[in-house]
C-alpha positions in Angstrom: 67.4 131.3 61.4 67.4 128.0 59.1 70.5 126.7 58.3 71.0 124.0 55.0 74.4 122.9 55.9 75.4 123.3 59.4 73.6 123.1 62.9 74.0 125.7 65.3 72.9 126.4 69.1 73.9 128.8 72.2 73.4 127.4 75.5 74.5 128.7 78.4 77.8 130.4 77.2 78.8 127.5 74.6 78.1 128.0 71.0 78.1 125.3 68.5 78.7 125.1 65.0 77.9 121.7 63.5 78.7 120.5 60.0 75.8 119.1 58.5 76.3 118.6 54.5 76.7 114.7 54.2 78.5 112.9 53.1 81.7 114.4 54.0 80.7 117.5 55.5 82.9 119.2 52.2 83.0 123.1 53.0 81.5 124.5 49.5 80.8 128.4 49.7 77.3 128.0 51.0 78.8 126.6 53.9 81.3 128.7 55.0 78.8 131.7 54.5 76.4 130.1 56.9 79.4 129.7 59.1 80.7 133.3 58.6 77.3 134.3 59.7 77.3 132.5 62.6 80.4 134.1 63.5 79.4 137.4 62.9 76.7 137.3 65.7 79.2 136.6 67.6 81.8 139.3 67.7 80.6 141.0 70.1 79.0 138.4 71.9 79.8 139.4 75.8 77.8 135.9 77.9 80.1 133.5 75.3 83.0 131.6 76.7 83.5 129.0 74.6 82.6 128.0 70.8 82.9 124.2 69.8 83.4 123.2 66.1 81.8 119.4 65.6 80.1 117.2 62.9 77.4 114.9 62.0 77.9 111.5 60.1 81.8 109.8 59.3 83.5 112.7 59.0 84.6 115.7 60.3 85.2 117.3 57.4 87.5 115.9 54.2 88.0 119.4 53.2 86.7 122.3 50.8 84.4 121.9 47.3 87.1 121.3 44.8 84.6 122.6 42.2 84.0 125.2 43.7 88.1 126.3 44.2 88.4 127.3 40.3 87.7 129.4 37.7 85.3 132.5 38.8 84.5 131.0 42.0 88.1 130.6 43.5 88.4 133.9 44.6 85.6 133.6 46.7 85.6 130.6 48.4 89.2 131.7 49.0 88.0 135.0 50.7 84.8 133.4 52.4 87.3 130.5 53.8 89.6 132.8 55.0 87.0 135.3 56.4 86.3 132.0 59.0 89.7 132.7 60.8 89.6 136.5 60.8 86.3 135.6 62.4 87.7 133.5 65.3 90.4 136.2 65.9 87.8 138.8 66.2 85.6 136.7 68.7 88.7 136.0 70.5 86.7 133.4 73.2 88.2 129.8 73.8 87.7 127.6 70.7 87.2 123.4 71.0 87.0 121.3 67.6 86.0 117.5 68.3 86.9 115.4 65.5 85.0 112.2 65.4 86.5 111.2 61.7 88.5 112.8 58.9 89.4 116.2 59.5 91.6 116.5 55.6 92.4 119.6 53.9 90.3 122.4 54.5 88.5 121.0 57.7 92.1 119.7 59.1 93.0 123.7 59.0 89.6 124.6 60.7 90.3 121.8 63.5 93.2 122.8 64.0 93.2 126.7 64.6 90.9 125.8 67.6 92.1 126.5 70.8 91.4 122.5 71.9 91.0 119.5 69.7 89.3 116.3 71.1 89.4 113.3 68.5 88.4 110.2 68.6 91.4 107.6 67.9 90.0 106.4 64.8 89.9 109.9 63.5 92.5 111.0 60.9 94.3 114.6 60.5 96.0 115.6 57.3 96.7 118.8 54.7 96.5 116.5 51.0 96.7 119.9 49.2 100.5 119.7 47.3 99.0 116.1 46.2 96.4 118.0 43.5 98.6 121.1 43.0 98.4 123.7 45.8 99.3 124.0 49.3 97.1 125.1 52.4 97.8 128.6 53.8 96.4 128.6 57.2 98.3 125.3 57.6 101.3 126.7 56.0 101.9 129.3 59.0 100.3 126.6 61.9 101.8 123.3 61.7 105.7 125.1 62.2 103.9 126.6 65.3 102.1 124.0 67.0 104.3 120.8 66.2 108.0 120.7 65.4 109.0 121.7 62.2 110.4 119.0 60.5 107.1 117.1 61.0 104.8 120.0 60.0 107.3 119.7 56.4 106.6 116.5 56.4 102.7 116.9 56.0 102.6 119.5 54.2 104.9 119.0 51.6 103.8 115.0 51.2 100.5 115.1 52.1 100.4 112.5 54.6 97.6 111.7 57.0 98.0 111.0 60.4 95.9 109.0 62.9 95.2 110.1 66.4 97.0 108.7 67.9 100.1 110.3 66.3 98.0 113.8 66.0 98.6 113.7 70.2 102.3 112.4 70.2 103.3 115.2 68.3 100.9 117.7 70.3 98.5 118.6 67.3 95.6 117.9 69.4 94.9 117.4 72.7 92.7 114.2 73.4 92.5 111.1 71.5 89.8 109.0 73.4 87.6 106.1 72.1 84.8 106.6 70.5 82.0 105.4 73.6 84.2 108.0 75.4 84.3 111.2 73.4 81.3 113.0 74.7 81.7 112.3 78.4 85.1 113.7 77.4 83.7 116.9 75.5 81.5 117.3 78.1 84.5 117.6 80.8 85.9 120.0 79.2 83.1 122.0 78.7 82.3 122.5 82.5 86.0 123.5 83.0 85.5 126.1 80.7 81.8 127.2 81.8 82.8 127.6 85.4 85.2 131.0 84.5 84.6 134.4 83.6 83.5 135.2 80.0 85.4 138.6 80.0 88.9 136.7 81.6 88.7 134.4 78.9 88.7 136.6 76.3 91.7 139.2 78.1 93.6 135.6 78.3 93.3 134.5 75.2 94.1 137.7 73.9 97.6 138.1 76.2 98.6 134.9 74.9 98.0 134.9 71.1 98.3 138.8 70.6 101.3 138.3 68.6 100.5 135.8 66.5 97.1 136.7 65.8 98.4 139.9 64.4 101.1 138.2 62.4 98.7 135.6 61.5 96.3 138.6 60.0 99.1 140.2 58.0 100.3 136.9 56.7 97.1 135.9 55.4 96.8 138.8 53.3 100.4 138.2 51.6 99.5 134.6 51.1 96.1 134.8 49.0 97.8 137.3 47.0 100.3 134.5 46.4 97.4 132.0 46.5 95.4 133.4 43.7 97.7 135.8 41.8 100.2 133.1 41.5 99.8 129.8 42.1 96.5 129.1 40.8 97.8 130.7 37.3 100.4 127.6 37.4 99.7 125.0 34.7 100.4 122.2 37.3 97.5 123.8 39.9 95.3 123.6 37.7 95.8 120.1 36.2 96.1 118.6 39.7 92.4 120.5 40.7 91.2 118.9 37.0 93.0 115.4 37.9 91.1 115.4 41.0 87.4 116.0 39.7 88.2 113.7 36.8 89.6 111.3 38.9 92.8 110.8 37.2 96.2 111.3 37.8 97.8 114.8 37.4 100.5 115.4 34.9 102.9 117.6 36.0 105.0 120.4 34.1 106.4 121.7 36.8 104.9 125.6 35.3 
């Protein structure tokens, strides 16, 4: 199958989705279906032990198509982005994201629910969402998990962006290496995940998460409901969505 804005191979147990829609590899709807499909065939995939998220060009992704997250299309890029995690949890295989630039909004979340992140130490991690209005609901329920919460507050309710560097001191991610270095290093961790059992994998990874995936799955539906049904009918949402495309300054009424 063709693919206009991602790459994707299977080779011996690895699967990999690449982001290919330069500049910024932005995640508009087209995209994420392309992914979803990806994912799909992959369900019930019994030879894959490990799926690796990467990108081409500067970035790893600065996030979803702001035009796209209003008015009649909201709902489903909301739904289609979402669909992308429900999608992991059903594949339930090891999961690697290497980050070789931005990884901001949407594509912080994506990088982020991986099992493994690899980033280069120029590459920068951050959830800018409360900055145009709205807040990021995947991030929401894993930054308290995988870093202490006071620090997961502190990005998502500022909107600050973090380097490498400090994405590894606070255990968001698991290698920052230089840049010369991050495929040798992607490529060691492949073969320590190649060299297992495809059917142990999957029983491990499902002992470990079971709880959280299933709390993950019944938060997600409570939080588009309070997504679309109530946040994005605030007057401040949708001026800070506005203020971005316009390039302006939002004016908030706090309504």
């Amino acid at each position: 199958m063709e693919y206009k804005n991602i790459k994707y191979q299977f080779t011996d147990g690895v699967a990999r989705i690449t982001l290919n829609h330069p500049p910024l590899n932005v995640l508009n709807i087209a995209t994420m279906k392309e992914i979803n499909g990806v994912l799909d065939g992959l369900v019930n995939e019994p030879n894959l032990k490990l799926l690796i998220f990467d990108a081409e060009g500067k970035a790893f992704c600065a996030g979803v198509d702001v035009s796209e997250h209003m008015g009649s299309t909201a709902i489903e890029m909301i739904k289609d982005f979402h669909q992308i995690f429900r999608n992991l949890i059903a594949i339930n295989k090891p999961t690697l994201s290497v980050v070789q630039g931005a990884a901001l909004g949407g594509g912080c979340e994506l990088a982020i629910f991986c099992d493994f992140i690899i980033a280069v130490e120029t590459a920068k991690f951050g959830q800018p969402e409360i900055q145009v209005g709205v807040f990021p609901p995947i991030a929401c329920m894993l930054l308290p998990e995988i870093i202490s919460r006071p620090k997961a507050m502190e990005l998502l309710l500022t909107g600050a962006v973090i380097g490498a560097p400090e994405a590894l001191s606070i255990g968001l991610i698991n290698k920052s290496v230089p840049a010369g270095k991050l495929k040798e290093e992607e490529n060691n961790f492949i073969s320590k995940i190649t060299n297992l059992s495809a059917v142990v994998l999957r029983y491990t990874k499902l002992a470990s998460l079971k709880q959280q995936q299933e709390s993950f799955l019944k938060y997600l539906a409570e939080v588009e409901d309070i997504y679309l049904n109530q946040l994005m009918k605030t007057e401040d949402a949708q001026d800070g969505l506005n203020a971005f495309l316009a390039k302006r300054k939002p004016v908030w009424k706090n309504k």
